[in-house]
Every structure is written in structure tokens, then in C-alpha cells.
N, CA, C and O of each residue as an XYZ file, in Angstrom:
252
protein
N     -11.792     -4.505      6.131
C     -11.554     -3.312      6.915
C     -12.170     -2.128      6.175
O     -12.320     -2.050      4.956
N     -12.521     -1.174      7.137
C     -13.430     -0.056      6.062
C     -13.203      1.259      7.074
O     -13.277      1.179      8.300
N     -12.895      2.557      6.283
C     -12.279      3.528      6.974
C     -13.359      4.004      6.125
O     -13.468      4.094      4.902
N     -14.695      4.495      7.813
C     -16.043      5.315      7.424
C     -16.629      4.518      6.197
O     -16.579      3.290      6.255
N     -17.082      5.019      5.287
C     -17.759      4.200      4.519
C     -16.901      3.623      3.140
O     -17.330      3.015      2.160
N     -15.529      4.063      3.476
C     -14.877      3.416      2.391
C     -14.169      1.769      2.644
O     -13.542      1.489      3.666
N     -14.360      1.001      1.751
C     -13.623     -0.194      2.256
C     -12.437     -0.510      1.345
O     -12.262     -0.298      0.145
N     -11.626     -1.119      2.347
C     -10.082     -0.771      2.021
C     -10.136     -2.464      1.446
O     -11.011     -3.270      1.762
N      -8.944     -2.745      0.519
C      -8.557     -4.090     -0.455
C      -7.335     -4.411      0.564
O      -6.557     -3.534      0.939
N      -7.263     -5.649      0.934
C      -5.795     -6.088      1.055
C      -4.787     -6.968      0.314
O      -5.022     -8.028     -0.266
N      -3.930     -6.499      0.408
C      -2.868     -7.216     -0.739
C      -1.666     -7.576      0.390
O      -1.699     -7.443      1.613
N      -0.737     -8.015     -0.370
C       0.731     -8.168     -0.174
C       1.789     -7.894     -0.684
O       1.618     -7.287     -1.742
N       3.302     -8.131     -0.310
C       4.245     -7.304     -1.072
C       5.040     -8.364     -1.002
O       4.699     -9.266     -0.237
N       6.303     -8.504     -1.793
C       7.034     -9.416     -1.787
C       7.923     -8.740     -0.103
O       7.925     -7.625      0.418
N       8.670    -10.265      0.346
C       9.485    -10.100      1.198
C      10.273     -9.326      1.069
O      10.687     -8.979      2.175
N      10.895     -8.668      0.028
C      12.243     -7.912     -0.261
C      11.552     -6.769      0.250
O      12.389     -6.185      0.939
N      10.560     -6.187      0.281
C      10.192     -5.057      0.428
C       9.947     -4.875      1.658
O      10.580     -3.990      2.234
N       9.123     -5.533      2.273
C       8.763     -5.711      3.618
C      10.413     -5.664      4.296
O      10.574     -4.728      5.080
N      11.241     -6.277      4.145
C      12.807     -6.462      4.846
C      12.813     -4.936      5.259
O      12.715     -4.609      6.441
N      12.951     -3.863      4.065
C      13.375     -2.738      4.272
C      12.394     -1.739      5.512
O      12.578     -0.589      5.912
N      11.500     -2.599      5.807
C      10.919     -1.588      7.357
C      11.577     -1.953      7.890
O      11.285     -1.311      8.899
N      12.769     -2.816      8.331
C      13.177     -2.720      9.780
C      14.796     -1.799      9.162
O      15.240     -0.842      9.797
N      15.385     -2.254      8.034
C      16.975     -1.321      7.861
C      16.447     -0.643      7.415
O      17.457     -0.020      7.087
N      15.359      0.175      6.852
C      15.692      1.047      6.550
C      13.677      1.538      6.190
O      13.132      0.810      5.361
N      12.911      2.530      6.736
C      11.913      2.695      6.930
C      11.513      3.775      5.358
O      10.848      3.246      4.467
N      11.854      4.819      5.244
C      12.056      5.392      4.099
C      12.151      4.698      3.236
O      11.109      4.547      2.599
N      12.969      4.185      2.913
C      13.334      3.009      1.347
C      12.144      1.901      1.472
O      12.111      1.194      0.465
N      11.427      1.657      2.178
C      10.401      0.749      2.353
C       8.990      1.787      1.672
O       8.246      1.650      0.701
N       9.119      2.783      2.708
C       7.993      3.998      2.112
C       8.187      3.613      0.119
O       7.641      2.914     -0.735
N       9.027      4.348      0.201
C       9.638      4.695     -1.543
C       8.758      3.553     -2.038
O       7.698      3.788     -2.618
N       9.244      2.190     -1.785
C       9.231      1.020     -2.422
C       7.736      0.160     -2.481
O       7.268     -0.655     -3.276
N       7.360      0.644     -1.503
C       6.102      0.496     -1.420
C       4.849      0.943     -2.549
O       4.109      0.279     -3.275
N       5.000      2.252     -2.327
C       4.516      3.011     -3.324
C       4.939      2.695     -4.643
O       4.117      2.336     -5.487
N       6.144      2.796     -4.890
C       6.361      2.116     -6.091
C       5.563      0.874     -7.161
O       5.074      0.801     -8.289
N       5.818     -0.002     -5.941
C       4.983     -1.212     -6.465
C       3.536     -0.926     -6.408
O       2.888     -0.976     -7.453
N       3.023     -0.658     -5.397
C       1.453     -0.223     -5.641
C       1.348      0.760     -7.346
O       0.563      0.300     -8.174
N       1.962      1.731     -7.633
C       1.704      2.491     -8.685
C       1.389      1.783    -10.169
O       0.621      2.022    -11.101
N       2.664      0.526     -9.794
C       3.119     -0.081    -11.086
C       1.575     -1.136    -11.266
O       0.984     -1.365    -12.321
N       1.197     -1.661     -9.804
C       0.536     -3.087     -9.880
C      -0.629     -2.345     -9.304
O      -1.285     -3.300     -8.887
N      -1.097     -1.626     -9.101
C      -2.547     -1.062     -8.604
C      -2.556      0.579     -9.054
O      -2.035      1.323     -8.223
N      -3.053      1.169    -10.189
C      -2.972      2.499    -10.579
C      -4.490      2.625     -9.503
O      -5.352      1.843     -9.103
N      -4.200      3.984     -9.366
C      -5.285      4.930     -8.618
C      -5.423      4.244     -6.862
O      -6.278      4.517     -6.019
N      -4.615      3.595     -6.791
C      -5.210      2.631     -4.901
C      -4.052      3.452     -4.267
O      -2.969      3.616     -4.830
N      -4.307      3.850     -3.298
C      -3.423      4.391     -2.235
C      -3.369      3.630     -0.921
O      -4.345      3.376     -0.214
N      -1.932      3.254     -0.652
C      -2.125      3.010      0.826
C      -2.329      3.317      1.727
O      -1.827      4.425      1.913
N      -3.067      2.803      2.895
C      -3.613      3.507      3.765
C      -3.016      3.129      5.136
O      -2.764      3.937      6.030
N      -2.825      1.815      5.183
C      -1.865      1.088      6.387
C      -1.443     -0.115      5.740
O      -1.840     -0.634      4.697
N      -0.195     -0.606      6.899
C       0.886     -1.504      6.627
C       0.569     -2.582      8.036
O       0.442     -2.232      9.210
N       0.510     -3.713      7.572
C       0.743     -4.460      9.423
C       0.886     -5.686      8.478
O       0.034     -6.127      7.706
N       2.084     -6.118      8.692
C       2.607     -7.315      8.110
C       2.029     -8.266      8.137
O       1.679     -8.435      9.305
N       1.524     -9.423      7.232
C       2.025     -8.917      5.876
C       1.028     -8.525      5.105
O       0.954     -8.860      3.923
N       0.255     -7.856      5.633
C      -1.422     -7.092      4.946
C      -0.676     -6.094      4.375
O       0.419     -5.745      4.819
N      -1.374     -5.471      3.120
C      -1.028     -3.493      2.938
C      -2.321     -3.316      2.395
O      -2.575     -3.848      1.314
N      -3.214     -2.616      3.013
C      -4.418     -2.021      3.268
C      -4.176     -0.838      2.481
O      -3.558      0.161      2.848
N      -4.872     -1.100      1.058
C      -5.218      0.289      0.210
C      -6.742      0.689     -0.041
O      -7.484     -0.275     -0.230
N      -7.188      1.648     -0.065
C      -8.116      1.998     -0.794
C      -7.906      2.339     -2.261
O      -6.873      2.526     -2.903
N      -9.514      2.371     -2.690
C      -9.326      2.776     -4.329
C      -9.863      4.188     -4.536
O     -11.014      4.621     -4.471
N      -8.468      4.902     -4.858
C      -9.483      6.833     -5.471
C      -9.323      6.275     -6.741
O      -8.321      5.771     -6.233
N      -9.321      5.892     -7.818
C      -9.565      5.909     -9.133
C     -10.561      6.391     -9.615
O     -10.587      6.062    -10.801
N     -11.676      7.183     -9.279
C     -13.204      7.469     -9.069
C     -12.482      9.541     -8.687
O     -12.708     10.641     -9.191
N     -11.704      9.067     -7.679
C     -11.214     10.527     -7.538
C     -10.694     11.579     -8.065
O     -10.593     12.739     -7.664
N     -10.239     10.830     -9.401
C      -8.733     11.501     -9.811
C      -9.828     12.175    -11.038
O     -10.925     11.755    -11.404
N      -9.174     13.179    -11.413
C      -9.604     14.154    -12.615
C      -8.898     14.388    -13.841
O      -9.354     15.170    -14.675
């Protein structure tokens, strides 16, 4: 998948995390990010569609 000329990585998340989009959408946000920070520095997510999570990489961006 590629948003304009950037192309996005797909990964996955454990089930525990994914659970929390349906009780609870926020705590999924949080948790999400979380794990991306810990297990992918500089990749931001860009979309979610189970069980893909579509990040790009700014690591190139950051100053």
C-alpha cells in the first residue's frame, strides 16, 4: 500500500490489543501507539483494518 509516493510497512499486533477496538476504542488508540513506539521507533501509524496496521517510516523526518 503506498500513500502518494510513500509506501506504508504492514505489521500486526497481538490479539489483546486489537480486543480493545471494540470495548473500548481510546485504550486501543493508547495501546497501539504504545507498542509501535517500543517495537518500531520513528514509524507512525497510518491505518488499522484487522489484522493489518499500516505504518509508514518518518525516521528520515525527525530532527
Amino acid at each position: 500500500m503506498m500513500i502518494g509516493e510513500t509506501p506504508l510497512t504492514r505489521s500486526m499486533m497481538s490479539e489483546e490489543i486489537w480486543t480493545l477496538l471494540d470495548t473500548d476504542p481510546e485504550a486501543f488508540k493508547i495501546a497501539a501507539k504504545e507498542y509501535f513506539s517500543r517495537s518500531y521507533l520513528g514509524w507512525t501509524i497510518v491505518r488499522v483494518k484487522y489484522p493489518i496496521v499500516f505504518s509508514r517510516d518518518d525516521r528520515n523526518k525527525q530532527v
